[in-house]
Wavefront OBJ file of the C-alpha trace (Angstrom):
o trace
v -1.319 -0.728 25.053
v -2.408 -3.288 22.200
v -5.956 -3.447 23.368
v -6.004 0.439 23.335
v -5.543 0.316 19.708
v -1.655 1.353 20.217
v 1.067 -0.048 18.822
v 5.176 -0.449 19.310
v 8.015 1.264 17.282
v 11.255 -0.667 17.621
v 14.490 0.786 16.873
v 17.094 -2.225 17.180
v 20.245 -0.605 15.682
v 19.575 2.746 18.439
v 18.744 -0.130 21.076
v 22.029 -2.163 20.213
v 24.197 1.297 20.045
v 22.562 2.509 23.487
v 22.705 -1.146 25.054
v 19.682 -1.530 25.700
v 18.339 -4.466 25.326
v 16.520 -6.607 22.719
v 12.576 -6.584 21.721
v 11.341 -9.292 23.545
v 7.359 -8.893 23.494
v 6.710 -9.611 19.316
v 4.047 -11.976 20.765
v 2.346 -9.317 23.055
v 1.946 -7.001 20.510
v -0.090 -9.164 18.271
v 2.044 -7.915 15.429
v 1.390 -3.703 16.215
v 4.981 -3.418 15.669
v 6.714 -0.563 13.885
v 10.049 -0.488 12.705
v 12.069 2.982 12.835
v 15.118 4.602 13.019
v 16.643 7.290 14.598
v 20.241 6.205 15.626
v 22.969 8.828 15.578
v 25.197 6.281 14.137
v 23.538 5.629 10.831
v 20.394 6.210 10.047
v 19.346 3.213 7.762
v 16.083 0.944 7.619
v 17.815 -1.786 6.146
v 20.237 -1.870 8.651
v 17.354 -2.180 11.435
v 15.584 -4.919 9.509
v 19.177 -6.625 9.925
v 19.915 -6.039 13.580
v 16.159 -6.940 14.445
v 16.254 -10.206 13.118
v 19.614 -10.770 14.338
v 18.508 -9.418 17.849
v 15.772 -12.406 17.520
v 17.714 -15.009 16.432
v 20.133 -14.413 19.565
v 17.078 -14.160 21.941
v 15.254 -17.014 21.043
v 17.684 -19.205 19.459
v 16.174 -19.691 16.270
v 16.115 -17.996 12.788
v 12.778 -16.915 10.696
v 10.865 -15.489 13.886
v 9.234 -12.932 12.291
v 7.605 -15.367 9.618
v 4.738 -15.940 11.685
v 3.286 -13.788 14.838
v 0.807 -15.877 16.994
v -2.811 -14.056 17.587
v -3.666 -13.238 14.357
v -4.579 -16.779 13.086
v -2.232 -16.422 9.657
v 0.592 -17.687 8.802
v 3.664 -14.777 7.731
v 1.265 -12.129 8.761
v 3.874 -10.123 10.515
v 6.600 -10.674 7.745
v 3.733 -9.649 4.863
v 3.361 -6.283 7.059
v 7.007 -5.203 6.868
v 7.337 -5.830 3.730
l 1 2 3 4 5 6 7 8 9 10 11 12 13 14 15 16 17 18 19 20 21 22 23 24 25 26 27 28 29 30 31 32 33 34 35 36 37 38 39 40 41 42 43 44 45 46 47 48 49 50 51 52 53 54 55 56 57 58 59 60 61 62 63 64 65 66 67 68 69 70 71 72 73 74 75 76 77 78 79 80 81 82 83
């Protein structure tokens, strides 16, 4: 999908809600990640900034994960592009 020039939209407050699952490919996207909403309990992009990086912190145990993406050879490049 990536190398096709496509990229991801995430939706971790809908995924949470729905149960299904956590994003666990930030690294296979190179950083084409989008973040949206659309949940029919509250719609609210600060709210799925929150439950994203929570999601992360639970999957892989450690805090700050989207500081850095690995692939695109700078440091906070990710974090710069959701901002």
């Amino acid at each position: 999908l990536v190398a096709s020039g496509g990229g991801v939209c995430v939706c971790p407050l809908t995924e949470a809600a729905l149960g299904d699952g956590v994003f666990a490919s930030l690294e296979a996207t190179a950083g084409a990640v989008s973040l949206g909403t659309d949940c029919n309990a509250r719609i609210d992009m600060i709210e799925e900034m929150r439950w994203l990086e929570y999601s992360q912190r639970l999957e892989r145990g450690r805090r700050g994960v989207f500081s850095s993406v690995a692939g695109k050879g700078d440091e906070g490049f990710l974090a710069r592009q959701l901002l």
